[in-house]
C-alpha positions in Angstrom: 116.1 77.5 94.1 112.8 79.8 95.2 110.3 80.1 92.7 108.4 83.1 93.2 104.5 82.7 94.0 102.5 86.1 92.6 99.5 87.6 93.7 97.2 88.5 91.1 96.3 92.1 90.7 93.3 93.7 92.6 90.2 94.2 89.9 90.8 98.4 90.2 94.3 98.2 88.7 95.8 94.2 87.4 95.4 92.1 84.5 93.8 89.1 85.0 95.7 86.2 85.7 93.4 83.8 83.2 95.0 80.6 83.2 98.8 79.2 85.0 100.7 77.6 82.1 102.5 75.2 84.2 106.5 74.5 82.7 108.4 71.1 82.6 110.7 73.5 85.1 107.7 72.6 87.6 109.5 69.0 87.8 113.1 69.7 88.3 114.6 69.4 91.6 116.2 72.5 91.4 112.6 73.7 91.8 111.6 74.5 95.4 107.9 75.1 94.3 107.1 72.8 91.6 103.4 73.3 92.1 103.6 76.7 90.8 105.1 78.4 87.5 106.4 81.9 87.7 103.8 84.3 86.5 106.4 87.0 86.3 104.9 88.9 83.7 104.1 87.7 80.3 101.7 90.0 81.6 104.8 91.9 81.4 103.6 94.9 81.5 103.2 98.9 82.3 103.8 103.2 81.6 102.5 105.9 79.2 105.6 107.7 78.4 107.8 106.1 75.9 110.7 109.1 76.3 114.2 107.2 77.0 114.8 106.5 80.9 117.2 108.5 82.4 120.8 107.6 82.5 122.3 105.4 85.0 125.2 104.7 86.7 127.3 101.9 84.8 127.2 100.3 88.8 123.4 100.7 88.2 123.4 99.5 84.4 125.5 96.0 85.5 122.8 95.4 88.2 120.0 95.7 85.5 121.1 92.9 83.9 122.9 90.6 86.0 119.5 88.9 87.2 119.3 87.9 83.8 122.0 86.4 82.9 120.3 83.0 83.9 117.0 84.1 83.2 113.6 85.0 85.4 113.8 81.7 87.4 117.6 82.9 87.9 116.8 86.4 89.4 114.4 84.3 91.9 117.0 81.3 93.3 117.5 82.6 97.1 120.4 80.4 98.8 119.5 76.8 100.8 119.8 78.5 104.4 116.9 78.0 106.7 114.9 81.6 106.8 115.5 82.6 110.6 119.7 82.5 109.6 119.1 83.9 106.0 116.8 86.6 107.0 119.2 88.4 109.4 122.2 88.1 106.8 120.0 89.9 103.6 118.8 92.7 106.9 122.4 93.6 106.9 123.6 93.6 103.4 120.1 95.1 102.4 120.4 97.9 104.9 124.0 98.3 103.0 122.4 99.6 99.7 122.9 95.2 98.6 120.0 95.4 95.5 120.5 91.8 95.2 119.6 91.8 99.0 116.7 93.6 98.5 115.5 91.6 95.9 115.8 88.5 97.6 113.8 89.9 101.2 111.2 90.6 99.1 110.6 87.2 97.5 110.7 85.4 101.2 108.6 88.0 102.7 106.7 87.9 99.9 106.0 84.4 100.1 105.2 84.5 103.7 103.0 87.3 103.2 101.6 85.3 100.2 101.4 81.8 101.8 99.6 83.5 105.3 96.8 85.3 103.0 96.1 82.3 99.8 93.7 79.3 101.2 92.5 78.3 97.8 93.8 76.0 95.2 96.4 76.8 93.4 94.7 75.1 90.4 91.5 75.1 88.4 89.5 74.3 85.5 90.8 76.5 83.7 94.7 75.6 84.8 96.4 74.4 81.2 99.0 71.9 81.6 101.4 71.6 78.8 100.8 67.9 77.0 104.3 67.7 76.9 104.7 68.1 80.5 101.7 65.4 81.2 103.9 63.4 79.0 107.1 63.6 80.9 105.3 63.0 83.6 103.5 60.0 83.0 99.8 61.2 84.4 96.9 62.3 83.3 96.0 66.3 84.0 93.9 65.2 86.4 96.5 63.4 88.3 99.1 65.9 87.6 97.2 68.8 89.0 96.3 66.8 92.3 99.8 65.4 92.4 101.2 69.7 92.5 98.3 70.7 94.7 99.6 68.1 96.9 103.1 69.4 97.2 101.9 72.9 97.1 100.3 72.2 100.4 103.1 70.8 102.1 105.2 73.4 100.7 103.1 76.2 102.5 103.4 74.5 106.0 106.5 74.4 105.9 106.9 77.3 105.1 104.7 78.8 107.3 106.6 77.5 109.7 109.9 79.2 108.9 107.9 82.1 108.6 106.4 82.4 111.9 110.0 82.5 113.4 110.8 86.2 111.4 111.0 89.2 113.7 107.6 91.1 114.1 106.9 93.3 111.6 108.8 91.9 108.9 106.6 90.9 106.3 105.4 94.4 106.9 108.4 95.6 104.9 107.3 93.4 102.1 106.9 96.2 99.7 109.5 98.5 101.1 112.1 96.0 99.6 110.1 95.9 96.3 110.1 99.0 95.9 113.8 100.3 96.8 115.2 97.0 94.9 112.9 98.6 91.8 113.9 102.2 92.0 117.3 101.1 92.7 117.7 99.7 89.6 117.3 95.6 89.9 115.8 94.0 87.0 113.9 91.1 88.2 112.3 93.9 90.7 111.0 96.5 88.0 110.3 93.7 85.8 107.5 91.8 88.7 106.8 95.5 89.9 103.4 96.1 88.1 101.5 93.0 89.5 101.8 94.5 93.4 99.6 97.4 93.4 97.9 95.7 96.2 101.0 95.6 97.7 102.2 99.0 97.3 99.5 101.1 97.3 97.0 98.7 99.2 93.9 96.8 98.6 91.0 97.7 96.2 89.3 100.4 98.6 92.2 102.0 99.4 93.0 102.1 96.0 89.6 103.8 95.5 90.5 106.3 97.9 93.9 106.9 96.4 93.9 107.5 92.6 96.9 109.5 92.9 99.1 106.9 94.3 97.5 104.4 91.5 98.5 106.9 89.3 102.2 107.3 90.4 102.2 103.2 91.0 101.0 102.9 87.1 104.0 105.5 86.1 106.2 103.6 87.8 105.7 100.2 86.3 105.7 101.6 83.5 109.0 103.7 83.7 110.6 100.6 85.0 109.1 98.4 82.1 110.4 101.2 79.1 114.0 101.2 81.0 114.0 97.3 80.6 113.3 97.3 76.9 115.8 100.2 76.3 118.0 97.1 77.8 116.8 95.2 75.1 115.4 92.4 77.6 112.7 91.0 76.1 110.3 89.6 79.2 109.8 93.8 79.7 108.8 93.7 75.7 106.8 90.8 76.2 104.9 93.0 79.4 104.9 96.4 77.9 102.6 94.3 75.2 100.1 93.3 77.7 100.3 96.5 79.1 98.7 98.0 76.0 96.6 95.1 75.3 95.2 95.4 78.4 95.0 99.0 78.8 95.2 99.1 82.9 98.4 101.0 83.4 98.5 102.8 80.5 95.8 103.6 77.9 94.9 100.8 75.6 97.0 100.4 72.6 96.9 97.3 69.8 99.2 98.5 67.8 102.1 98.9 70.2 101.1 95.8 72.4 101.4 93.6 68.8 104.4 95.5 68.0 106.2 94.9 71.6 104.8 91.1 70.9 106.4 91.2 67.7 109.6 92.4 69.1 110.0 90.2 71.7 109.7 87.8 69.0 112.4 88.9 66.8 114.9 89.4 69.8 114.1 86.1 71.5 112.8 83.6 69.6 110.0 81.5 71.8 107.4 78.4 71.2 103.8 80.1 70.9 104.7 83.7 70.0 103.6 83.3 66.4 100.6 81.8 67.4 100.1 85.0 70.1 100.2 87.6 67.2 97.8 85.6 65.0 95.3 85.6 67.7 95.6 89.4 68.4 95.5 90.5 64.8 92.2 88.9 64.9 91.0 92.2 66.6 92.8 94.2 64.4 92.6 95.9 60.9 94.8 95.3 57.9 96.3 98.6 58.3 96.8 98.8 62.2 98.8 95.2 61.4 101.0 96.7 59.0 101.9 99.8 61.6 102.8 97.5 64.2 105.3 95.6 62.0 106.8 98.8 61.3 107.0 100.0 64.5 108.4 96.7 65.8 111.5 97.1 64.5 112.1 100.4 65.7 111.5 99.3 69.1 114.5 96.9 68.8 116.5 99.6 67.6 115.9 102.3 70.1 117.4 99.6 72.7 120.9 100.7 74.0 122.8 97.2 73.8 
């Protein structure tokens, strides 16, 4: 299995990546990358318009939610064939209309592209490690944290390696997969969508010079987040409420990002998400709490499943 390594945002349009929470999933051996947890979005996030998405095809519809039928780490497993034999094989079917194909070009040339540009650590001072996981695996965080860095390392060379045999130009499509497997209607794709900016529209100075294709990227995510939740999948409710915490791709909003938190909640119970809502009614008032547990609700019902 391929775990997906993201890039953070650029500082004109992201949301900072504060800490990794690294998952016990970091020592399975289904894992390729153990050194790294998938940052697909609890920074889910993204758009201004709440309207309902269009509709879709029911071929389009099955494809939404086939990637997540296992789950995020699911939508990311790319098959155990050496990447100058796999790449040519996804070419075809990709060039075919395959979303899946697309989907899965863009998380190898994605990690190329990712693995030729990073150079520092994967890990910090600020890196938590579950106590759990330390636990498990019988080391201290120090020794945990040196032990990933370690394989993250040897990972990347070979990696790099595979990569360098990929036709020229390749990783130049990087986001032209991204964004066709988005727009044509794969969920994994418009769920990661809002942390590329840099690699859709380009890096923080072109960005600068381009507010209307940061304004059309921003629309985007966030057309492809609202889709998601009217799916009822709750990783795009668990982004659209840092979306509106945050207030990069769409203007800030407390009450909706506690009620998506909320609703995420409710749909899909998970360890910490209680504790998530206490710590953002902390910047909240009495009355802008009791909105968003009205609203959350009604969130959950405008879904389509």
């Amino acid at each position: 299995m391929h775990i997906e390594r993201q890039t953070p945002r650029s500082p004109y349009a992201s949301h900072s990546l504060v800490v990794l929470i690294l998952v016990a999933a970091t020592l399975t051996a289904s894992c390729s990358k153990p050194e790294q947890a998938s940052a697909v979005p609890d920074a889910r996030t993204p758009p201004q318009s709440e309207s309902p998405s269009t509709a879709r095809s029911p071929q389009i519809s099955q494809q939404l939610s086939d990637p997540f039928a296992g789950g995020i780490v699911a939508a990311q497993r790319i098959p155990e064939i050496p990447l100058p034999d796999l790449y040519p094989s996804l070419l075809a079917r990709a060039e075919t209309g395959d979303l899946e194909a697309k989907r899965q070009l863009f998380l190898i040339l994605n990690e190329c592209r990712t693995n030729l540009q990073l150079h520092e650590p994967s890990y910090g001072p600020d890196t938590i490690v579950d106590p759990e996981l330390l636990k498990a695996a019988g080391m201290t965080r120090e020794q945990f944290l040196a032990d990933q860095q370690r394989r993250s390392l040897l990972s990347t060379d070979q990696t790099l390696k595979q990569c360098g045999q990929l036709p020229a130009g390749a990783i130049e499509d990087t986001a032209k997969w991204l964004t066709e497997a988005a727009e044509g209607g794969d969920a994994y794709a418009r769920l990661a969508y809002f942390n590329y900016v840099d690699l859709v529209v380009g890096s923080p100075q072109e960005q600068l010079k381009s507010p209307d294709k940061v304004e059309k990227f921003n629309a985007d995510s966030m057309r492809y987040l609202h889709g998601l939740a009217d799916q009822r999948i709750p990783e795009a409710f668990d982004s659209l409420s840092s979306a509106y915490g945050l207030g990069v791709i769409t203007p800030k909003d407390p009450i909706r990002a506690y009620a998506y938190k909320k609703a995420a909640g409710d749909m899909a119970p998970t360890q910490g998400n209680e504790r998530v809502l206490q710590i953002m009614s902390k910047g909240m008032t009495n009355e802008q709490i009791s909105r968003a547990k009205e609203l959350a609700p009604l969130l959950v019902q405008r879904s389509v499943k």
